[in-house]
C-alpha positions in Angstrom: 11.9 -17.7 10.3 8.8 -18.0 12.5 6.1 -15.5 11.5 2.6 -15.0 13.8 0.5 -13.5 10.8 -3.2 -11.5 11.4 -5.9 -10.3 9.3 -8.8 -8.2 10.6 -10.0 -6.8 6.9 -13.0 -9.0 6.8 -15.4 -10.2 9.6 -13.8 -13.2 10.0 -10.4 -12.7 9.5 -7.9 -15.4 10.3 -4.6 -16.0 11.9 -1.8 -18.1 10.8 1.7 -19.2 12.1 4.0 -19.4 9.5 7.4 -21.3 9.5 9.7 -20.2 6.5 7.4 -21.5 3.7 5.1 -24.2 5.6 2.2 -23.1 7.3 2.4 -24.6 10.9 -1.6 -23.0 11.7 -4.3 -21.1 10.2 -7.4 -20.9 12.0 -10.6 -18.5 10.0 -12.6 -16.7 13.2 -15.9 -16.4 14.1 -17.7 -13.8 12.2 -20.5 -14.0 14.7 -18.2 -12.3 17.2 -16.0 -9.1 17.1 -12.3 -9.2 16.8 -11.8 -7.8 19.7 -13.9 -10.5 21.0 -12.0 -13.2 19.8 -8.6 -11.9 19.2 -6.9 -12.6 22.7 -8.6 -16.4 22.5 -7.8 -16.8 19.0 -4.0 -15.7 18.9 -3.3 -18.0 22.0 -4.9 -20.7 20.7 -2.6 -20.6 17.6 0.5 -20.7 19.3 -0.3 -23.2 21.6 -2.0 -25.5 19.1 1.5 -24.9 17.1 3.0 -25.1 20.2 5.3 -22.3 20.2 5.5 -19.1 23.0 5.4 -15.5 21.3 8.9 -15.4 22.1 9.9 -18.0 19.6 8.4 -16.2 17.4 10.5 -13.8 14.7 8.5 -11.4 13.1 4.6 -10.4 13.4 2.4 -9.7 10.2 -0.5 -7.9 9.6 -2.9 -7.5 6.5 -2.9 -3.2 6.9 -5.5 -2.8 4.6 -7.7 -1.9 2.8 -10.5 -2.8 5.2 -13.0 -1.2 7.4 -11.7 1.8 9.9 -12.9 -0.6 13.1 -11.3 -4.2 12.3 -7.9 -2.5 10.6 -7.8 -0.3 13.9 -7.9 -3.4 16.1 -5.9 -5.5 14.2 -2.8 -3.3 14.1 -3.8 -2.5 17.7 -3.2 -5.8 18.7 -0.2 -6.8 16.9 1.4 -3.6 18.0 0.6 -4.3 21.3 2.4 -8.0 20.9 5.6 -6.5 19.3 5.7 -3.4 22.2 5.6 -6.1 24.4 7.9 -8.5 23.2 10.3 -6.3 21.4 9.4 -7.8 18.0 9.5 -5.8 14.8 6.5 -6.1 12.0 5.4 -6.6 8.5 2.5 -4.8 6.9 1.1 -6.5 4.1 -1.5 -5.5 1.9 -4.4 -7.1 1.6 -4.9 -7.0 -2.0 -1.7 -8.1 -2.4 -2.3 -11.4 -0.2 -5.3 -12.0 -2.3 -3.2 -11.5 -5.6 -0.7 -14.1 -4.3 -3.7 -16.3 -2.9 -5.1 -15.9 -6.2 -2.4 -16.5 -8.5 -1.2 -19.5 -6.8 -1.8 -21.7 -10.2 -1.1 -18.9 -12.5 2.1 -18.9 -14.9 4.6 -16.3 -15.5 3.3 -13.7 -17.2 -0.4 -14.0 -15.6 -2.5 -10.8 -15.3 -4.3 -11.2 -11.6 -6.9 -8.9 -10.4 -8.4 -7.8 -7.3 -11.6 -7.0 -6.2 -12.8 -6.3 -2.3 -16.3 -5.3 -1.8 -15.6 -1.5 -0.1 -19.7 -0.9 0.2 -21.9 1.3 -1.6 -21.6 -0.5 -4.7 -17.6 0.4 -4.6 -14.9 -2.5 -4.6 -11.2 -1.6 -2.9 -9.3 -2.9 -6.6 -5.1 -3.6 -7.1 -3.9 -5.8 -10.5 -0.5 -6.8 -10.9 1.2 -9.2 -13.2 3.0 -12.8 -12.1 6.8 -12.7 -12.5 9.0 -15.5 -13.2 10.1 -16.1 -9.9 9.0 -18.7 -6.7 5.0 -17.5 -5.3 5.5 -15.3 -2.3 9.0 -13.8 -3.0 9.1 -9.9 -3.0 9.4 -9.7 -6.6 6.4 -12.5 -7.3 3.6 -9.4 -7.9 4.4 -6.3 -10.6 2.0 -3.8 -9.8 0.3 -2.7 -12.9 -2.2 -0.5 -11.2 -2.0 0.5 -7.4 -4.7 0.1 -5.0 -7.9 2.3 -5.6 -11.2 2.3 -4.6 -14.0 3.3 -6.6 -17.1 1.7 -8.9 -16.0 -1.4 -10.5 -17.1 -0.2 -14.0 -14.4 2.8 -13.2 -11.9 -0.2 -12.6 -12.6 -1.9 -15.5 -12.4 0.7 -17.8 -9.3 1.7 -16.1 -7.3 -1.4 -16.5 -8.8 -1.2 -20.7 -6.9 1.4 -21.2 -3.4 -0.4 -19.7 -4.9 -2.8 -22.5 -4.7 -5.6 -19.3 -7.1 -8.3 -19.0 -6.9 -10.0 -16.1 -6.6 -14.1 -16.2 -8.1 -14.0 -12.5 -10.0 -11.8 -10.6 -9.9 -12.4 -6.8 -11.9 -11.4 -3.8 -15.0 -11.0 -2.6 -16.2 -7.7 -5.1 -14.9 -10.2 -7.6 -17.4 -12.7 -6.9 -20.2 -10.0 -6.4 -19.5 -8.0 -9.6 -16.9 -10.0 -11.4 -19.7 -11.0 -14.4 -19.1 -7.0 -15.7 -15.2 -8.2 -16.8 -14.3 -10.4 -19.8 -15.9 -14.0 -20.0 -12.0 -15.4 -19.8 -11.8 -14.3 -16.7 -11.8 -16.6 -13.7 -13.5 -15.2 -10.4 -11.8 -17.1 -7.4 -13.8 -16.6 -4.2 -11.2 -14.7 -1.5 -9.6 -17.7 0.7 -8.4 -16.7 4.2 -5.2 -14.5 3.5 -3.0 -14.5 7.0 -0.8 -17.6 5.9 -0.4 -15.4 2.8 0.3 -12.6 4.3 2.9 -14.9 6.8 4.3 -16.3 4.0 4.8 -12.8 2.2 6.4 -11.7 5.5 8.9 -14.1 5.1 10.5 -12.7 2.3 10.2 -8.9 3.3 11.4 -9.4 6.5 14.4 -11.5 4.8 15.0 -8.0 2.6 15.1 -5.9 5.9 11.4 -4.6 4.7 10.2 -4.2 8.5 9.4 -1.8 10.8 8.8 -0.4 14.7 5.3 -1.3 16.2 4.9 2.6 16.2 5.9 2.7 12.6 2.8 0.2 11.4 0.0 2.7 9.1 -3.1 1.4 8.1 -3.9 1.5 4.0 -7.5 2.8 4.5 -7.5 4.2 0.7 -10.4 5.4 1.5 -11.2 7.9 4.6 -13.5 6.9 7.8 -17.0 6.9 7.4 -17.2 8.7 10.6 -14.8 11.1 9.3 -17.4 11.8 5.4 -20.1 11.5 7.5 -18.9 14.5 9.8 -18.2 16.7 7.0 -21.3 16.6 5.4 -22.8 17.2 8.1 -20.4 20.5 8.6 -21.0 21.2 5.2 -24.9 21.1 5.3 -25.2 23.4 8.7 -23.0 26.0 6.7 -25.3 25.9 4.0 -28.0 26.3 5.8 -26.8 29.5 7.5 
């Protein structure tokens, strides 16, 4: 099965052609330019570096979040636009779950991996799930211990105390900003580029009929628009001053 895989959640992001379980192509963008810069250049270039058409493609992938409103908006934009087109159906993976299997790629069974995106304003976007017995990248591969949340990453440590959890591996880029607060034991991996992940995740779920319509794909925001905040405070602050 021949996945085209995207993810817009960081300023980067990366594409990736997956082929079963061998990454054909994985290409990291150009943070100096937006995605919808790049996008068009750097999707074409993938396939014919790989050289495949979109129509011998399967399935299209896409990290749905968490992420920033903008680069999640123009990411599933995009790959809905490819699958309208070509009559494909889709995968939404999350991110913190790519980063968990990214992570965990050397962990044994059993394995407590964490997560840890930097969301801004001293918040991190946080998921930890433990290994199961079974091959990396399989459906089953991550048990979710505690679901995707976003909040201070004191709040998330002192949540996953009380699970009595103590993660083996803390991934991501909050990790790596704020990952000295958890347990010495801990090892902080620095996030790697995630759409071969998220291709290779795809495989699987697609394999376990775990897709959907291009009009079907939702963003995982976890947390709303800033525009959105921003607008009710401001709606709250004229009615206070009335």
């Amino acid at each position: 099965m021949r996945v085209l895989a995207l993810d817009t959640t960081t300023r980067a992001g990366s594409v990736a052609i997956v082929d079963d379980d061998r990454v054909v192509f994985e290409h990291v963008g150009d943070p100096q330019r937006s995605h919808a810069e790049r996008l068009p250049g750097d999707l074409l270039s993938a396939l014919e570096t790989s050289r495949l058409t979109l129509a011998e493609i399967d399935v299209l992938a896409i990290a749905a979040g968490p992420a920033s409103f903008t680069g999640l908006r123009i990411g599933i934009a995009t790959i809905q636009g490819l699958a309208f087109v070509m009559g494909k159906r889709v995968v939404a993976v999350s991110a913190l779950a790519a980063l968990a299997e990214a992570g965990s790629h050397e962990a044994a069974a059993g394995a407590i991996v964490g997560v840890w995106m930097d969301a801004h304003r001293h918040d991190v976007f946080s998921a930890l799930y433990r290994v199961a017995n079974v091959p990396a990248f399989s459906v089953e591969r991550l048990i979710e211990l505690d679901p995707a949340a976003v909040g201070d990453p004191a709040a998330a440590r002192r949540r996953w105390d009380s699970l009595g959890t103590v993660p083996s591996v803390l991934v991501g880029d909050g990790a790596v900003l704020y990952g000295a607060t958890l347990n010495a034991g801990t090892r902080i991996v620095a996030p790697p580029p995630i759409a071969s992940s998220v291709g290779r995740m795809a495989v699987g779920r697609a394999r376990a009929g775990q897709t959907v319509e291009p009009a079907g794909l939702q963003p995982l925001y976890i947390r709303r628009p800033d525009v959105e905040m921003t607008r009710e405070a401001l709606a709250t602050k004229d009615t206070k001053d009335v």
